[in-house]
C-alpha positions in Angstrom: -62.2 71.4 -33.3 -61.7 69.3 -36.5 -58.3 68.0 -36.3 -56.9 64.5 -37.0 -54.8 64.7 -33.7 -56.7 63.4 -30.9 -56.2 64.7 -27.3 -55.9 62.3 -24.4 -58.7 61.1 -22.8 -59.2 62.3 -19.7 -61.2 59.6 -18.6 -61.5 56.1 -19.2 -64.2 55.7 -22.4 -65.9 53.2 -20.1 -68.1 56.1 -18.2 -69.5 56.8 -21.8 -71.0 53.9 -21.6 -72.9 54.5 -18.9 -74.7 57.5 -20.6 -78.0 57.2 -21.6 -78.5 59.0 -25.0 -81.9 59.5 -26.2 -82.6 59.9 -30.3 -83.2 63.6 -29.1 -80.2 64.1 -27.7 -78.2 62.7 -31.1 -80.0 64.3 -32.9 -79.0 67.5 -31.4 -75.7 66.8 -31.0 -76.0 65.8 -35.2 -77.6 69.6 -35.8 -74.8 71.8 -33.5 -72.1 69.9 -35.8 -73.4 70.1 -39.0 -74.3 73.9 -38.2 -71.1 74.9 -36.5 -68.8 73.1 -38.9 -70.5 74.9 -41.5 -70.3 78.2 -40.3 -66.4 77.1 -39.9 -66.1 76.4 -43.2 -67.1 80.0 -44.4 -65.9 82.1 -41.8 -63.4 84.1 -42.6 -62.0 84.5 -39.1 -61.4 81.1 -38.9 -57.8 80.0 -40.1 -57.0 78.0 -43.2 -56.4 74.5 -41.5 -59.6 75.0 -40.2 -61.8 75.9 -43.4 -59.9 73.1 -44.9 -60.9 70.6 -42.0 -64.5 72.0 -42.3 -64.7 71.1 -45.9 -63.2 67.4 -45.9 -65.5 67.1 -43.8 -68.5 68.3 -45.4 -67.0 66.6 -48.7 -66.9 63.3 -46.8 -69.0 60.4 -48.3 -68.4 58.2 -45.6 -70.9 56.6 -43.2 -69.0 57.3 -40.0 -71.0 57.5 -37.0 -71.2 62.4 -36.3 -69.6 62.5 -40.1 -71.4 64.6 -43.1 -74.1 62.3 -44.4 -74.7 60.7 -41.0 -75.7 64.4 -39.5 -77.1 65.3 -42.6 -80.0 62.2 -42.7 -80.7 62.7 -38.9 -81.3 66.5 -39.8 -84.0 64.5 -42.2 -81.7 66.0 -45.4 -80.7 64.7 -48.0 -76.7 65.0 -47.7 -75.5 65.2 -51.0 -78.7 67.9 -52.0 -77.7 69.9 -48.7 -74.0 69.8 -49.9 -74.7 71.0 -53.1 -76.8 73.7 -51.9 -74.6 74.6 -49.2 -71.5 75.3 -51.8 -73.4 76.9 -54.1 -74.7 80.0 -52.0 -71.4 79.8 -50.3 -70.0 80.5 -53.8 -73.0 83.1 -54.8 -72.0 85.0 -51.5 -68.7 85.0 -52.4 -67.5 83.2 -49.1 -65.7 80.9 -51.2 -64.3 80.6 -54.4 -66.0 79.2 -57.1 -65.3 75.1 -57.3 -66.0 74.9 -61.0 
C-alpha cells in the first residue's frame, strides 16, 4: 500500500494517458487516500512498517501530486490544521503514543 518499492507496470503508462479524469473523480480518489491511509496509520492490525509509512506520509510537507497537503486542500482542509487535529485525538484515544 505505502511502500517505497514500486511494482512493475503492467502496462505501458501511455494508456493512462488516455483517461479522462474529471475534478470529481480526483477528488475522490484524494478522499479514499487521505481516509484509508489514516485509518492505517491507527490501526492496530496493521503492521509497524505500515503505521510508519502511514505517518511519513501524513507528516509530509511536500507538494507532490496524491501526497498529504495535496489531498488535504482538495478535501477543502487545511492540511497542517487537519494534521494537527488528526494526531491529537489519535493521541486522546490512545491509538498512538503521545508525540510531545
Amino acid at each position: 500500500m505505502l511502500t517505497n518499492e514500486r511494482a512493475p507496470p503492467v502496462a505501458p503508462a501511455d494508456w493512462l494517458l488516455d483517461i479522462a479524469w474529471t475534478d470529481q473523480d480526483l477528488v475522490a480518489l484524494c478522499e479514499t487516500i487521505l481516509l484509508e491511509t489514516m485509518a492505517a496509520a491507527v490501526d492496530g492490525r496493521s503492521c509497524q512498517r505500515t503505521r510508519a509509512e502511514a505517518w511519513e506520509w501524513i507528516d509530509s510537507d511536500g507538494e507532490k501530486p496524491f501526497g498529504f497537503r495535496i489531498c488535504a486542500k482538495a478535501l477543502g482542509a487545511d492540511p497542517d490544521e487537519l494534521r494537527a487535529m488528526f494526531r491529537d485525538q489519535a493521541t486522546k484515544l490512545g491509538l498512538i503514543a503521545s508525540h510531545n
